[in-house]
C-alpha positions in Angstrom: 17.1 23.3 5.5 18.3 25.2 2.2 15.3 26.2 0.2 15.4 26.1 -3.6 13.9 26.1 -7.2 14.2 23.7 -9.8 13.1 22.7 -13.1 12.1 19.3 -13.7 11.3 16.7 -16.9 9.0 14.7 -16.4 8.2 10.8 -17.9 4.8 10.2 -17.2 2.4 7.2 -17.9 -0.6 8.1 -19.8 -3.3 5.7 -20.5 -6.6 6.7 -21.2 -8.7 3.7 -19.9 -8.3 0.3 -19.3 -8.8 -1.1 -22.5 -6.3 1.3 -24.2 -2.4 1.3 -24.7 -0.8 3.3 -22.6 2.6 5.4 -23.4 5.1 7.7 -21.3 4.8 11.7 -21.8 6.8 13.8 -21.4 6.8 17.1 -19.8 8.5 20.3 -18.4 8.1 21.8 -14.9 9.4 24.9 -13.9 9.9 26.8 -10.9 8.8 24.2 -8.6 10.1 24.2 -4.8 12.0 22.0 -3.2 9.7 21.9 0.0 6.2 21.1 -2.0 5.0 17.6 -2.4 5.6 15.1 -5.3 1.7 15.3 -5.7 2.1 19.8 -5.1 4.2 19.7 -8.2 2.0 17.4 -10.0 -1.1 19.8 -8.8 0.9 22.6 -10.1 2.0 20.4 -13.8 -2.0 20.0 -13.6 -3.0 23.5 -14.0 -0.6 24.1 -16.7 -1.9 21.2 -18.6 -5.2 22.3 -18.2 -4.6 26.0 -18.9 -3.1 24.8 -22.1 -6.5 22.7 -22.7 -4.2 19.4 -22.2 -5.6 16.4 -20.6 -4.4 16.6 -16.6 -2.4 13.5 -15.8 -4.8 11.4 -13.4 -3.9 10.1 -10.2 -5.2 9.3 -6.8 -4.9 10.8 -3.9 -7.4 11.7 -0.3 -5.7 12.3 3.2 -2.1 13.6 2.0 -0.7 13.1 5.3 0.6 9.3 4.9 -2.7 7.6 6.6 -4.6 6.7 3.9 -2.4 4.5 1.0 -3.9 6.1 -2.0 -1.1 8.0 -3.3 0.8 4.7 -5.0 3.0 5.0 -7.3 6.3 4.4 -9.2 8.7 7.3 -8.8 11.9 6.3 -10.6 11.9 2.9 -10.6 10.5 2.5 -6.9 7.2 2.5 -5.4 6.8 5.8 -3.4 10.0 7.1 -4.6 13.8 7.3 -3.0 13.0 7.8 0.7 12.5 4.8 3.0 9.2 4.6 4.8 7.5 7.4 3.1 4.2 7.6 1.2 3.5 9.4 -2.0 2.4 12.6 -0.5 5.2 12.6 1.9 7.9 13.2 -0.6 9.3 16.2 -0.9 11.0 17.0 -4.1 14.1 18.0 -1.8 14.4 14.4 -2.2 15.3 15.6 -6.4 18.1 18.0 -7.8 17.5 20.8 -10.7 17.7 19.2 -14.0 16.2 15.9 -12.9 14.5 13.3 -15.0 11.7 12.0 -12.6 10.0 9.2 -14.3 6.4 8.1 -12.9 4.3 5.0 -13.6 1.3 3.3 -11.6 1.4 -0.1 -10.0 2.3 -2.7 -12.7 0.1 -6.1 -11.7 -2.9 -8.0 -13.5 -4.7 -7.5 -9.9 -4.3 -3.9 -10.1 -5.5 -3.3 -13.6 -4.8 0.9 -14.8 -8.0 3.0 -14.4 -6.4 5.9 -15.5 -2.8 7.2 -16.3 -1.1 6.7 -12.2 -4.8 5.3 -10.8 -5.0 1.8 -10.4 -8.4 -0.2 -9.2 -7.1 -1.9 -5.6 -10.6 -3.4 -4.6 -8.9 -6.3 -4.9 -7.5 -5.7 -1.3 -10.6 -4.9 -0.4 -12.3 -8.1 -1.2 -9.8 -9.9 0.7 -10.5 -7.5 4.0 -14.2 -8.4 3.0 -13.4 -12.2 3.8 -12.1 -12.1 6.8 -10.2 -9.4 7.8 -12.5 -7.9 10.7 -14.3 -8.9 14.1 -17.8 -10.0 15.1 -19.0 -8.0 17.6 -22.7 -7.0 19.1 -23.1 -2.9 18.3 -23.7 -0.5 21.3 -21.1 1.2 23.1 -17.1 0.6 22.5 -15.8 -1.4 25.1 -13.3 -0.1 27.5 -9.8 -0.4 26.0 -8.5 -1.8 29.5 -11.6 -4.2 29.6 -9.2 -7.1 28.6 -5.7 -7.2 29.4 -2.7 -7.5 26.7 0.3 -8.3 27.3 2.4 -5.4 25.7 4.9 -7.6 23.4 1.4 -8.5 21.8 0.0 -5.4 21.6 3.2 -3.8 20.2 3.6 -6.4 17.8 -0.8 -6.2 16.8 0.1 -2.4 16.6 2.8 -3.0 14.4 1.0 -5.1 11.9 -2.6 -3.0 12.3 -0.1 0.0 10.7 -0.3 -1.6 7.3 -2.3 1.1 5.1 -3.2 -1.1 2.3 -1.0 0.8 -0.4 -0.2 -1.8 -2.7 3.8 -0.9 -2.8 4.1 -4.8 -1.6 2.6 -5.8 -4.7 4.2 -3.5 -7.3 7.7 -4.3 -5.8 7.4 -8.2 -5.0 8.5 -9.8 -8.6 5.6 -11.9 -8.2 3.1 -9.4 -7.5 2.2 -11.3 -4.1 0.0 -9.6 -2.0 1.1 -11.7 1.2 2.7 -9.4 3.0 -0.9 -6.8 2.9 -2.8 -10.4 3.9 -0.1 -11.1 6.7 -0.5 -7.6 8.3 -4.4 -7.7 8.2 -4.3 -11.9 9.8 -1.7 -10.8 12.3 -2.9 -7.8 14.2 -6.1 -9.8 14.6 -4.3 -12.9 15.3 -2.8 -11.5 18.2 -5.5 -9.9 19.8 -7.8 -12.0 22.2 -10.8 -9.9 20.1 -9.7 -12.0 16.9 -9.7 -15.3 18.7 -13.3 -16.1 17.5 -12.6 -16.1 14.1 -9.3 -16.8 13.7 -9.3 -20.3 11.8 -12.0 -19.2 9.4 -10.6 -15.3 8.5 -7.0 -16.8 7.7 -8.3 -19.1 5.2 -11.4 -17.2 4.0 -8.2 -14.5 3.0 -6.1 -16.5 2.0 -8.5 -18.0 -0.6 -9.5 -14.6 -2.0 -6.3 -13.3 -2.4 -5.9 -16.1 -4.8 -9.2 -15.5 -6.1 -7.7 -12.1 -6.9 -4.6 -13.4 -9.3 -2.1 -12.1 -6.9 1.3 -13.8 -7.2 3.4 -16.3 -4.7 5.7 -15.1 -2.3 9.4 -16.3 -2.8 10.3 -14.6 0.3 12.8 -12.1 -1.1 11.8 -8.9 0.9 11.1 -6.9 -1.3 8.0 -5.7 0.1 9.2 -5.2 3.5 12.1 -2.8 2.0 9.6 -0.6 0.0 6.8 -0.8 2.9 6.0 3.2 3.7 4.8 1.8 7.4 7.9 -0.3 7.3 5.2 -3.8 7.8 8.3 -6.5 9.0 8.1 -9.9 6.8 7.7 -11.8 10.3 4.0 -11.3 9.7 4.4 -13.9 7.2 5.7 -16.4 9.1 2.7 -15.6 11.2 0.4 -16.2 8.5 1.6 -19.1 7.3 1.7 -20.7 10.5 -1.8 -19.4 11.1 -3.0 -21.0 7.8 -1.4 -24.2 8.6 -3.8 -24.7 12.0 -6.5 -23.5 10.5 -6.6 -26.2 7.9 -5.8 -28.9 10.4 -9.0 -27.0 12.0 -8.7 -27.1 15.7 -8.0 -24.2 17.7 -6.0 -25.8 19.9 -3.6 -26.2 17.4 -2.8 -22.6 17.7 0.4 -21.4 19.5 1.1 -18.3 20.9 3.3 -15.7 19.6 
């Protein structure tokens, strides 16, 4: 692959705290490669900022590898930027040509209120996993993983779902800023799983209700989460969910099918 240098302009959102207005900056970047990182260039943009005594342009970030979800951001006008089923930190600037305008904004929803310039507070998801997304299980040693037998369209399909890295991108690209498609992902890989059986009326509803709580949107069902998704989380988990919620508020477990 043909390595290269570029110079860059760069829009940025700055916003100094919550309460503040925020405003785009701009900026130029020079000599960057094309095989570092979105957040390598913005690393390197830091230093210069700082050097000059400038403000560094916040933004969040931990594993850099894709795992953890806390790279989110806009990147022209789509949430991780241009490639499909990439994170953040995943994006090479490959992905950009010398001369480029890259413009770059954090999430836009009232459930993810701005921190800081690109850092946005997304506890609300963890409230909702707080409610119900986990199992009750005695402590001591892990059980066996062959102890109880799956059949492997399940377990492909729990896999699948369990992916979902809590990002946001679903959010900031749903038009609604609906947060079903995280909720779906965290009810179905449970769902499916004879481990999540226990608790499976109370944690759909118990979610469902805080991500409510939260001021997260409806969904419409146009996709647009699914198509942004880094871990590429399918929309059937919202079917799931929804017909998960439906016999857990006629509240009988028999009223659960299996799929």
């Amino acid at each position: 692959m043909e390595h290269y240098i570029m110079n860059l302009t760069l829009k940025v959102w700055k916003q100094k705290n919550p309460a503040s207005n925020g405003k785009f900056e701009t900026y130029q970047v020079k000599n960057i490669s094309s095989e570092m990182s979105l957040l390598e260039m913005f690393d390197v943009l830091n230093e210069q900022l700082i050097s000059e005594g400038n403000d560094p342009i916040a933004f969040d970030h931990d594993c850099r590898e894709g795992i953890c979800g806390a790279c989110s951001m806009y990147v022209n006008g789509r949430p991780h930027g241009p490639w499909h089923g990439t994170t953040t930190c995943q994006l090479h600037m490959r992905a950009f040509k010398d001369g480029d305008t890259i413009v770059v904004e954090p999430w836009r929803a009232n459930a993810f209120p701005v921190i800081k310039d690109l850092v946005v507070d997304r506890t609300a998801f963890d409230r909702i996993i707080q409610a119900g997304g986990y199992i009750s299980v005695n402590t001591g040693n892990a059980v066996d993983g062959n102890t109880i037998p799956i059949e492997k369209e399940k377990a492909d399909k729990a896999f699948a779902a369990a992916a979902c890295i809590g990002c946001g991108a679903c959010v900031a690209a749903c038009k609604n800023s609906s947060a079903l498609l995280f909720v779906a992902a965290k009810v179905s890989h449970l769902a499916l799983l004879p481990q999540g059986d226990p608790e499976r009326r109370t944690r759909v509803l118990s979610m469902v209700a805080q991500m409510d709580k939260e001021g997260f949107g409806s969904c419409t069902f146009t996709q647009a989460c699914e198509a942004v998704c880094p871990k590429e989380i399918s929309v059937t988990n919202i079917s799931r969910l929804n017909a998960e919620y439906i016999a857990g508020g006629l509240g009988s477990d028999k009223d659960y099918g299996h799929q």
